[in-house]
C-alpha positions in Angstrom: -16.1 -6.7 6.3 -14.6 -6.6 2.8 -13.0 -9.8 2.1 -9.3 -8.5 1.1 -8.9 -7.2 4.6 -6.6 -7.7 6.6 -4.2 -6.0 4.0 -0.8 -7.3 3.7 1.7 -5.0 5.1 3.5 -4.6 1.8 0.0 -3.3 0.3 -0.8 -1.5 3.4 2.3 1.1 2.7 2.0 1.1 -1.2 -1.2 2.4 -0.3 0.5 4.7 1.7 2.7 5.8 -0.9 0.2 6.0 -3.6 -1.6 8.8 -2.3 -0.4 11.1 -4.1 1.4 10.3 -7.7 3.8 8.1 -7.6 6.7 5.5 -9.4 8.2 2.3 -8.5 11.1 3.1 -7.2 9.6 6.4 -5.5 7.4 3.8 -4.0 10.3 1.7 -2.5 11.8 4.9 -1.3 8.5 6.4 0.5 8.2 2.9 2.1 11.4 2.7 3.7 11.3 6.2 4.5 8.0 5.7 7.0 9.1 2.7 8.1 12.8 3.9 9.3 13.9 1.1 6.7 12.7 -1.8 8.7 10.6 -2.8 5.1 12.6 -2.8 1.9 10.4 -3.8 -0.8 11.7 -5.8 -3.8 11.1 -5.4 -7.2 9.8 -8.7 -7.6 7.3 -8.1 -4.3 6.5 -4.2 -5.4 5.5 -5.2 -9.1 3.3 -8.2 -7.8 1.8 -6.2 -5.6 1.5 -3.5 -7.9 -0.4 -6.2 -10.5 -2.9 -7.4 -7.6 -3.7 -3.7 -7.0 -4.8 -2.4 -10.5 -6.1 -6.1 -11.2 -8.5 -5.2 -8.0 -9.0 -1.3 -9.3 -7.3 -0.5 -5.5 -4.6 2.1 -7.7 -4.8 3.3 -11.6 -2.1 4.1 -13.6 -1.9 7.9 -13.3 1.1 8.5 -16.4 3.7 6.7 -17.7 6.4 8.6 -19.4 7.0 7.4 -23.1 10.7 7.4 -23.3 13.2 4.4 -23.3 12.8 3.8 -19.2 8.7 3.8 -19.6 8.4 5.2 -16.3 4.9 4.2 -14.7 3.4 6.2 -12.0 0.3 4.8 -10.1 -2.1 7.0 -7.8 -5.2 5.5 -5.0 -8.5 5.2 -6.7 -11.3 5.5 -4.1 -12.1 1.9 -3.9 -8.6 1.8 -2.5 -9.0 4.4 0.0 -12.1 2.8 1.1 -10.1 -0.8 1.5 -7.4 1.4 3.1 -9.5 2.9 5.8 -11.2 -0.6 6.4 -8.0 -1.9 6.9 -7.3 1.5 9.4 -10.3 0.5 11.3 -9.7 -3.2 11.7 -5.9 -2.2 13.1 -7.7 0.2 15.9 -9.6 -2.4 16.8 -7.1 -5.2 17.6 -4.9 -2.3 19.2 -8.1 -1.3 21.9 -8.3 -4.9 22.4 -4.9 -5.5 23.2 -6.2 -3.9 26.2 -7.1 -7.2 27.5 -3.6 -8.3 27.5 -2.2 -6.1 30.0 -0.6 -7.9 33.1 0.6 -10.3 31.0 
């Protein structure tokens, strides 16, 4: 198993939100959005996050809009699909063994 799983969930739903073209605050938006606003990302956690994922070739910068606001948006590269369904796989796991817990 790749050694940057498990994913943390902050990652796991940039991912998410990446799929498709996307900016920083669309990001934060899409996040909340799927999770019912139970996860409201930062800035300060979104542009980490953001670093560790084009530092790890998981996203590339897809365009970034040259007026005064500079406007970045980032899309999934296939490493980071491949990391992302890795992750998928190692949550379906845990959830069929949760099995084991019932009764309890």
């Amino acid at each position: 198993m790749d050694k940057n799983i498990p994913l943390t969930e902050a990652i796991y739903y940039i991912l998410i939100a990446v799929k498709s073209p996307n900016h920083g605050y669309g990001i934060i938006q899409n996040v909340s959005d799927i999770t019912k606003g139970r996860l409201i990302l930062g800035p300060g956690t979104l542009y980490g996050a953001i670093n560790n994922l084009l530092d790890k070739g998981w996203i590339r910068l897809y365009r970034e809009e040259k007026d005064s606001r500079k406007k970045k948006e980032y899309i999934i590269t296939e490493s980071g699909r491949s990391a992302f369904k890795e992750e998928v796989m190692r949550l379906k796991e845990l959830l069929e063994n949760s099995k084991y817990m019932e009764g309890i």
